[in-house]
Each structure stands twice: as C-alpha cells, then as structure tokens.
C-alpha positions in Angstrom: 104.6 88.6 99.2 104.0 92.1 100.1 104.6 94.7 97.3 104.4 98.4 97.2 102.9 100.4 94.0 105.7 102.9 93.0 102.8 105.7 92.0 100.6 105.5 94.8 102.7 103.6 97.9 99.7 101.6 98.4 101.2 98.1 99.7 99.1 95.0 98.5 100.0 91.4 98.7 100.6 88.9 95.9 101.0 85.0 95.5 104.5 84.0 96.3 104.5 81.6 93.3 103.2 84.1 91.1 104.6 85.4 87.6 105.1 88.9 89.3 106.6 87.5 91.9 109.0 85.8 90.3 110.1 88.7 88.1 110.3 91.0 91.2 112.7 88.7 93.4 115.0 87.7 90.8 115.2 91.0 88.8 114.9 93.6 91.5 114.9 96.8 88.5 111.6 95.7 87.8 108.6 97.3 90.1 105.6 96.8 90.3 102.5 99.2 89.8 99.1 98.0 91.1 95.9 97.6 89.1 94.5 100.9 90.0 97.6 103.5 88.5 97.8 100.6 85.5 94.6 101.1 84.5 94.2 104.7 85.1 97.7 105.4 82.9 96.7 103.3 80.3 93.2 105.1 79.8 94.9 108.3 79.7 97.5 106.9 77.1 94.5 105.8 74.9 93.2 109.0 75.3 95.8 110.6 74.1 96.5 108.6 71.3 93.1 109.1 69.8 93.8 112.9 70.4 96.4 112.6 67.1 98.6 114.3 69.2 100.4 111.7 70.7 103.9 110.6 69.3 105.9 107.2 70.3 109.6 107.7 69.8 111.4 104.4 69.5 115.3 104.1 69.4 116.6 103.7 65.7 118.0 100.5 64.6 121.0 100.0 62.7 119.1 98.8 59.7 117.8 102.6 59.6 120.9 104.3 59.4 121.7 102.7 55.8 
C-alpha cells in the first residue's frame, strides 16, 4: 500500500496486512506521518517539555465540575 506523509508529502509504501494499514483503509480520518516527521516532532516535544514551559491542556471531565 502506498501512503503519503501529511508533513512532508513524501510517499512510501507499507505492508497491506499491516496494523497501519488496517487503520488507514477502514478509518480514512486517520493519516499517516512517516518515521522521519514522527521522530523529529517528538524530539522537539521532549525538548520542550524539559524546557518547564510546556503545558498539556486536556478537556475536563464531568467528575471535575463537582
């Protein structure tokens, strides 16, 4: 299966029975992001993390508003 990285447009090819795959032909939202921009994004997340500066904001839960 040919698949295209949504950051960089570079087109690489996967197993068709693969767990990507899979996900990509029967849930088309998903996309797919090849090694290279993975990597690189999660270094720079890292990076900023150990900065201090970095905040995650996750949706409240109902349990919270009580």
């Amino acid at each position: 299966m040919r698949v295209k990285c949504v950051i960089c447009d570079k087109i690489e090819s996967i197993e068709d029975e693969s767990f990507i795959a899979k996900r990509l032909r029967n849930r088309p939202i998903h996309t797919y992001m090849c090694h290279d921009c993975s990597s690189r994004i999660s270094e720079k997340t890292k990076a900023r993390i150990d900065t201090g500066n970095f905040r995650l904001y996750r949706a409240q839960s109902e349990k919270d508003d009580w």
